[in-house]
KETI-743950 format. One record per residue (C-alpha): x, y, z; residue in one letter. Coordinates in steps of 0.001 Angstrom, whole numbers, plus 524288, in hexadecimal, padded with zeros to 5 digits. Each point is the difference from the previous one (the first is absolute). Layout:
XYZa
...
END
This chain:
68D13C292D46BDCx
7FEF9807D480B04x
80B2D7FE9A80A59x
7FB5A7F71180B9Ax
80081808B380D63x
7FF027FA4780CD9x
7F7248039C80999x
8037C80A45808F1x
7FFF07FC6380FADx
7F752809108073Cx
802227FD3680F5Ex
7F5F08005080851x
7FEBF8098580B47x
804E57FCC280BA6x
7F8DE7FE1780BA6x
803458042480E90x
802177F56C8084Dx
7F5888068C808FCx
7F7437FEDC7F4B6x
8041F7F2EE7FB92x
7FA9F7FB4880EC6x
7F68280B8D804D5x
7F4308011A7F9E3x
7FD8E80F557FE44x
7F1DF805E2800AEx
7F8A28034E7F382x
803FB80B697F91Ex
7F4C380B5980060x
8056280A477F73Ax
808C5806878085Cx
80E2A804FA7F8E1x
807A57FE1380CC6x
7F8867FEAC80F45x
7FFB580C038084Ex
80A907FA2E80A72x
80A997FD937F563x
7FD8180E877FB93x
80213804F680BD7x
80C4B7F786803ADx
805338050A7F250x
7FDB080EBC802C9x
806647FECC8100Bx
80A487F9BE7F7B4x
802F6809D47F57Ax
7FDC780C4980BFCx
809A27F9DF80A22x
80CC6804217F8E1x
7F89F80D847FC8Cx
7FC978031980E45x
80E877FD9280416x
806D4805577F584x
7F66B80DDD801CDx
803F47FF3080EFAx
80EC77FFE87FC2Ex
7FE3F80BF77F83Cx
7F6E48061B807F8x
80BCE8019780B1Dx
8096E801FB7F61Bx
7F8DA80C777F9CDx
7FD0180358810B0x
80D157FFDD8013Cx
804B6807CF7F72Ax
7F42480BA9802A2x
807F77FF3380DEEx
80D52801257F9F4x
7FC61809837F767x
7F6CC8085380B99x
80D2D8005280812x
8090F804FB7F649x
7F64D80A337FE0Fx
7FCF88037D80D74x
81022801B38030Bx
7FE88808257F420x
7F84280853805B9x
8064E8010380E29x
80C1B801DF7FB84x
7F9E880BBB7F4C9x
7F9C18040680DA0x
80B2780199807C6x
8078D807F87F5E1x
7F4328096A7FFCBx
800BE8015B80C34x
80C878010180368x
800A680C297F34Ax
7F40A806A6806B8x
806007FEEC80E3Dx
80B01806817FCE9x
7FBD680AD47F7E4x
7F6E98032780979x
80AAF7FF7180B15x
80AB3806A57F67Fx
7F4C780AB37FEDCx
7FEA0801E680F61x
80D787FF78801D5x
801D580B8D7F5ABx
7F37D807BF8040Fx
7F8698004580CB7x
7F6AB7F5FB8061Dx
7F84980AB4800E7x
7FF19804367F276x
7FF647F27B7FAFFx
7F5007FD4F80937x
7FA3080C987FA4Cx
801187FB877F100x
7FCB87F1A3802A4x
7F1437FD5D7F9C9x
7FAFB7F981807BAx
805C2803C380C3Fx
805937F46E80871x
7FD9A806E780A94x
7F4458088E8021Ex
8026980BBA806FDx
7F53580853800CAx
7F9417F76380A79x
802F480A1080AC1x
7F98D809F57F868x
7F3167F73880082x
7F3178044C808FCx
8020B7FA1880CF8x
7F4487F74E7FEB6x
8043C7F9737F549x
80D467FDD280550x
7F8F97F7C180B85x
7F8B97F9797F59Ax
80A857FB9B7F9E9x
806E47FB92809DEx
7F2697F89780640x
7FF307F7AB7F3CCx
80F1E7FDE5801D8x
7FBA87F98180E7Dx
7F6647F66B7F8E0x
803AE7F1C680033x
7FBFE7F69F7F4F2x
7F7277F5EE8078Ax
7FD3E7FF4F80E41x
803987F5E580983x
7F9687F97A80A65x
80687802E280CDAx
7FE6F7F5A180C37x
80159807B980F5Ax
804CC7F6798079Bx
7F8567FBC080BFEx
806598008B80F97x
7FFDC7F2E07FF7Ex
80AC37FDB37F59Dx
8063E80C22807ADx
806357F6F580C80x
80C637FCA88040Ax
802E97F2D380822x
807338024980BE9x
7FEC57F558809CCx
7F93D7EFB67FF40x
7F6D08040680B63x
7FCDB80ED37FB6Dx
7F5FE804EE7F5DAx
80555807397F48Ex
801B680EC28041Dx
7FB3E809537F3F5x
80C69807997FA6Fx
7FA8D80A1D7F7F1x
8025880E99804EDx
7F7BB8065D7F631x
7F41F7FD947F925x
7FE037F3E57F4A7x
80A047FB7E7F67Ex
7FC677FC7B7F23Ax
804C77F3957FA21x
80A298000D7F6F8x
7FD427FC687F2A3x
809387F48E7FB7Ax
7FD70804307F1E8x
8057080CD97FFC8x
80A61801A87F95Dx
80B8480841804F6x
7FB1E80CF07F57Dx
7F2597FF2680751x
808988018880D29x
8089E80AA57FC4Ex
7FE6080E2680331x
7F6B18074D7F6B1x
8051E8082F7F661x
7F389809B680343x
805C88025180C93x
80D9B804BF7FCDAx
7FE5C809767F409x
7FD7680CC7804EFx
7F8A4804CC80F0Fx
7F1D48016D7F7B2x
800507F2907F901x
8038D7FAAC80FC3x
7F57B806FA8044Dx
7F65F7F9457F6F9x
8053D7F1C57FFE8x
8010A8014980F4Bx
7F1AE7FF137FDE5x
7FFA27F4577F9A9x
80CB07F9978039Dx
7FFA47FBDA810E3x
80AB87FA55806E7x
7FA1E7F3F080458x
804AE7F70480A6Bx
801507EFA37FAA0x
803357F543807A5x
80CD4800D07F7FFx
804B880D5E7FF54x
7F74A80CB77FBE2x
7FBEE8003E7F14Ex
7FAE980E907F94Bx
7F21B7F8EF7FB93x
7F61780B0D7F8FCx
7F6038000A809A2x
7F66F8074C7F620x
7FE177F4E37F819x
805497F3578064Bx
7F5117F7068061Ex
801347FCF880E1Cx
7FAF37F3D88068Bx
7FB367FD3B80D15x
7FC317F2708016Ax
803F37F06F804DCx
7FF748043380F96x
7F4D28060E80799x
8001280FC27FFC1x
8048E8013080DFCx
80D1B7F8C27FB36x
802A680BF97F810x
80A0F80AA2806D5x
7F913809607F610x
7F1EE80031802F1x
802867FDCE80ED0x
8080680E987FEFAx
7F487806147FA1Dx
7F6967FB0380985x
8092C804F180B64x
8014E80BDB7F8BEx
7F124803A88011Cx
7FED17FA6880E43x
80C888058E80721x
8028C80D86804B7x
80EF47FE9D7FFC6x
80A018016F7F578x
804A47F3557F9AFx
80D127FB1B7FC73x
807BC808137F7B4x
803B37F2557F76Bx
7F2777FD9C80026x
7FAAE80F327FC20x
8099D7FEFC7F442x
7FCB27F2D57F94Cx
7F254803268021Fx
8012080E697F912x
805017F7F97F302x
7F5787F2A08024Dx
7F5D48083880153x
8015E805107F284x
7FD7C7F45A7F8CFx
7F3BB8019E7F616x
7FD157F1C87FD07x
7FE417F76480A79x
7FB2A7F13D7FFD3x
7FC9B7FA0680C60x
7F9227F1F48039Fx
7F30F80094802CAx
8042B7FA4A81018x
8076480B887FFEDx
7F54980AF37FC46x
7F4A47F88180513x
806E27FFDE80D0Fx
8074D80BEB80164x
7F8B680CB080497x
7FDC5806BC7F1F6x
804FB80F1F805B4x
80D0B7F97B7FC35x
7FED8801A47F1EFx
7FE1D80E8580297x
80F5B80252804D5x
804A57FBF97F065x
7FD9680F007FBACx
8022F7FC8C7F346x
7F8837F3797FD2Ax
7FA0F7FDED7F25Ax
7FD3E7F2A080014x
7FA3E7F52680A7Dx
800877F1627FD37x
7FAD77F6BF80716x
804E17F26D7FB99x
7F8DA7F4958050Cx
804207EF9C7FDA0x
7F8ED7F7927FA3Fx
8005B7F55680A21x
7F27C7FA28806DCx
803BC806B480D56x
802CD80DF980257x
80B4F7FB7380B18x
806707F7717F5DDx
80C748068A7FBD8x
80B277F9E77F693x
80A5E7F77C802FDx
80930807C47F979x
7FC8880B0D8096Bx
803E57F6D380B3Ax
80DD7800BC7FD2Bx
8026880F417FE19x
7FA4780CA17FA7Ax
7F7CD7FEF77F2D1x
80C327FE5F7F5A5x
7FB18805E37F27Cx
7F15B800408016Dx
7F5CB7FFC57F410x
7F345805167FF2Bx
7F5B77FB187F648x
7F1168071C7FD96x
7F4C37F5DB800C4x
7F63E7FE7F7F7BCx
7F445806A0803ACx
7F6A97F4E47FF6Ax
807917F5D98076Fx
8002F7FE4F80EE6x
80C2680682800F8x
7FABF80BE37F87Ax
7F4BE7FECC809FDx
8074D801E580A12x
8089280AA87FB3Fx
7F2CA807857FBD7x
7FC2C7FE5681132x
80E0580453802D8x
7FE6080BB47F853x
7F25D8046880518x
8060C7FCF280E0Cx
80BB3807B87FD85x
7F8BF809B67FCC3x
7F7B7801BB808C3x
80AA27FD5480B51x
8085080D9B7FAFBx
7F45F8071F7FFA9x
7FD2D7FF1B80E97x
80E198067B8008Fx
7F9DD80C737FA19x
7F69A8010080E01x
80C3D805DD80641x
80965804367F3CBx
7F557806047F757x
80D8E806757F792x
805867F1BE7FD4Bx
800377FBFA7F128x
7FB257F1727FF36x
809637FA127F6A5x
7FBCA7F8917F466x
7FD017F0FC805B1x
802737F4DF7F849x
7FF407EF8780253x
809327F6BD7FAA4x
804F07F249802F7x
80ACD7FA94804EFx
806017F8057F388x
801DB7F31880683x
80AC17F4C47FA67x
7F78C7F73C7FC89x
7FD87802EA7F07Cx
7F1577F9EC7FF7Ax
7FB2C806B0809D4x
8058780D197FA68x
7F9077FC9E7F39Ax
7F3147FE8980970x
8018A80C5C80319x
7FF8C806237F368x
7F6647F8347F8F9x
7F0C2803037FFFDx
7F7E27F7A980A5Ex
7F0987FEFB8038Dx
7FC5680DC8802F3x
7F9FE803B580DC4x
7F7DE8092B805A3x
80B5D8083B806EBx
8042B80DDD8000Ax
8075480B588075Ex
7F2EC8026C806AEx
7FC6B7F39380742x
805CF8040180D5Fx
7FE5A7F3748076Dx
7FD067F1197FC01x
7F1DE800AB8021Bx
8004E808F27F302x
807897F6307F9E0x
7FB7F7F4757F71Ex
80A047F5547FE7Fx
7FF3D7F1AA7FB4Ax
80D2F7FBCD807AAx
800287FD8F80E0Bx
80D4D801A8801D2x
7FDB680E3A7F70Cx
7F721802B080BCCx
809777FCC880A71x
808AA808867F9D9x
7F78480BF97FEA4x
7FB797FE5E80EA2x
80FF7800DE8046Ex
8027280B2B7F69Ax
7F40880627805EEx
805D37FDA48103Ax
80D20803D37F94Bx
7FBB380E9C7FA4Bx
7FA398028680B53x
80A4C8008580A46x
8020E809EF808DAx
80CF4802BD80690x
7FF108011E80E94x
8048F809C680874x
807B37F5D280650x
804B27FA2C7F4FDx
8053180DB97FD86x
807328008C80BC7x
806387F5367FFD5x
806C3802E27F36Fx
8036E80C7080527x
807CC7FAC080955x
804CB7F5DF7FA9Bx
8069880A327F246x
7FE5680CE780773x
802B2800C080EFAx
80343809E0808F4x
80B237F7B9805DBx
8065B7F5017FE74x
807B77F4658089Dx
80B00805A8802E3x
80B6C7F5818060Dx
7FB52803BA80F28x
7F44B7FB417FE8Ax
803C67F1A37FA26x
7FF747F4DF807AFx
80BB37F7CF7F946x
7FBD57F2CD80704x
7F3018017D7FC36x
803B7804287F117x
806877F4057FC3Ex
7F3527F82C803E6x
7F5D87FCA87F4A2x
7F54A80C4280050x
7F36A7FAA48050Ex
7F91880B9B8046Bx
7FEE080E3E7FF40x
80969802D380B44x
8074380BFB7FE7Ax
80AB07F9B18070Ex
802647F6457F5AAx
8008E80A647F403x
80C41802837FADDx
806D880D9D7FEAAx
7FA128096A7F3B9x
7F34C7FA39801A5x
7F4EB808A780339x
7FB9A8031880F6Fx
7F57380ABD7FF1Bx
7F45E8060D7FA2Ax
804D8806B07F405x
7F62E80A8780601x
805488004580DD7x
80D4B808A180251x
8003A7FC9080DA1x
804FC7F2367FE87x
7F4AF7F948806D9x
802717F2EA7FD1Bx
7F5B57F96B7F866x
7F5EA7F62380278x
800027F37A7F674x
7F0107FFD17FC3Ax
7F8837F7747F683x
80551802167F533x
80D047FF8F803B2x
7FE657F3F980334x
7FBCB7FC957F0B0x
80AA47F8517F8F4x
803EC805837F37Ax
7F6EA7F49B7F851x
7F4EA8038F8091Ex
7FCC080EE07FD84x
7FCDB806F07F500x
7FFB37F7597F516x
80E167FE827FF4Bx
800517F33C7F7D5x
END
């Protein structure tokens, strides 16, 4: 009889108590649903993400540790060399000549066959030792930044013996200041850097500045503001010898080769200046891309043009326009020069734009616009086909502008105003008079080293106040 066995006890699975009381939704096949299997794989790739960025600056740190040992290595191999090599080579001048060891050294530290060289390529050598690595845009200051207050109730009397100053550049560094190397080797290597190097006048010092390839700019003040131009225009109207200051910084301004000037300055200024710069390459003429000719910048309201930028428009905008008339006008403006200097060289002309702050509007510039039928031939604004009025207002003013003529008067009042024949002496001031606000044109109210005759008159005729004496200086000449 088989042994009686008792049932075995099988328990039932559990349930969850959120399955005893939630219903779930019907099973369709799935093993496990997509949002579990993604909570499961975040879960198991959390500790694997932080324990790979633990060893990932671990092993970082120890390349470092390891790239330091080896780099002292290395110096400290390094200096021994050196230190071996420096004194043999000393022990061996010590126990021969310098000569001789110069002699056996290959390759020569020194090379001294150079004054055995042709003479031409001695000064070629020593020209490309003059060159400068990139040019720099230098800023003449104006007469009016030139003034020194002395009294409440008198104007600001101009200070400046000689000719313009140049604005000194607040990023040079104190190597760019120094004395040039070029200048101090030998009297043939001075020769040839003197001809690139000029000992310019700033409004902080004097500076040597390589006046063969720095860019100079005329510009935030009307031309007649400028000591520089003025000088040449007395130059070519005056019979008598000029100031000795003024002869010498003209003999070094004069040889600048790149020149950029506002277009108020060489629209308005008689164009047999440009002929006194000998050595001119290069013309500018920058023009701002405001509505109005007149308008200027604020920032020019408060001194000389501080580090200005020029940017080329694009050819089919309205500023590209313009700078395609300003180019034609140019032009044709120096050619009228050639009537009466038929040996002048017209430089090369070029038009840019003032960069201005704001950084849209410089982007305007550049960019492609709605091309319109302009050129460097269209001499007036009948010939010209705009869709802007105000583009038409400013073509008509540019048009007025380019063709000003200085006036014989206008001449002679400058010339006795920076180049008379005599001047106030103390005899002839009236000291009551002198303290009392200037109102007029009296002679008897001018103050000592101011000017009293004709620049052309020897005979110390006093001089008769006419018109355009009686101009202010925001009246005449398109002074801004």
């Amino acid at each position: 009889m088989a042994d009686h066995q008792p049932p075995q006890f099988r328990p039932e699975p559990l349930l969850l108590a959120a399955e005893s009381q939630i219903e779930s939704p019907a099973w369709t096949g799935e093993d496990v649903p997509s949002f579990v299997a993604q909570e499961f794989d975040l879960y198991r790739m959390g500790p694997g993400y932080m324990t790979y960025k633990t060893e990932s600056n671990r092993r970082l740190q120890a390349f470092d540790r390891i790239q330091r040992q080896k780099r002292y290595e290395f110096l400290d191999a390094e200096s021994h060399r050196k230190t071996k090599i420096i004194g043999q080579f000393m022990n061996r001048v010590y126990i021969e000549s310098a000569e001789e060891v110069r002699r056996r050294t290959v390759p020569a530290y020194a090379f001294t066959r150079f004054p055995n060289l042709p003479p031409e390529l001695q000064l070629r050598i020593w020209s490309i030792a003059s060159r400068t690595l990139e040019s720099t845009i230098r800023t003449l200051i104006s007469m009016k930044w030139e003034r020194e207050k002395r009294h409440e109730d008198l104007p600001r009397r101009y200070k400046l013996k000689g000719s313009s100053r140049i604005r000194h550049d607040l990023r040079d560094s104190p190597v760019k200041s120094t004395y040039p190397s070029v200048l101090r080797i030998c009297r043939d290597s001075r020769a040839v850097g003197l001809s690139t190097f000029k000992l310019f006048k700033l409004d902080v010092g004097c500076a040597w500045i390589p006046v063969a390839y720095d860019l100079f700019y005329i510009g935030g003040d009307g031309w007649k503001k400028f000591k520089l131009l003025i000088d040449c225009l007395i130059r070519e109207n005056t019979t008598r010898k000029q100031d000795p200051v003024v002869c010498e910084d003209l003999d070094k301004l004069l040889r600048i080769r790149h020149l950029i000037v506002d277009f108020n300055v060489f629209a308005a200024a008689p164009p047999t200046i440009w002929t006194h710069f000998t050595d001119l390459a290069t013309l500018t003429v920058a023009f701002r891309p405001t509505l109005s000719i007149d308008q200027r910048p604020v920032q020019d309201a408060f001194g000389p043009p501080e580090n200005p930028r020029f940017i080329t428009p694009h050819i089919s905008n309205k500023y590209g326009i313009r700078a395609s008339w300003i180019l034609g006008a140019a032009n044709r403006k120096l050619r009228t020069v050639l009537e009466d200097r038929p040996k002048w060289k017209i430089p090369h002309v070029d038009v840019t734009v003032r960069a201005p702050d704001n950084a849209g509007l410089k982007m305007a510039i550049q960019e492609p616009g709605m091309d319109q039928s302009l050129g460097s031939d269209a001499e007036g604004p009948d010939q010209i086909v705009v869709e802007s009025e105000q583009e038409a207002t400013w073509l008509e003013q540019a048009t007025t502008r380019i063709a000003h003529i200085v006036s014989d008067a206008q001449i002679r009042k400058l010339k006795r105003r920076h180049h008379p024949s005599r001047y106030l002496d103390i005899w002839d001031m009236d000291f009551q008079a002198a303290l009392q606000p200037h109102e007029g044109n009296n002679v008897s109210t001018r103050e000592p080293d101011t000017y009293y005759t004709d620049s052309e008159n020897e005979s110390g005729t006093k001089w008769i106040p006419d018109e355009v004496d009686l101009l202010s200086d925001h009246e005449d000449w398109f002074s801004e």
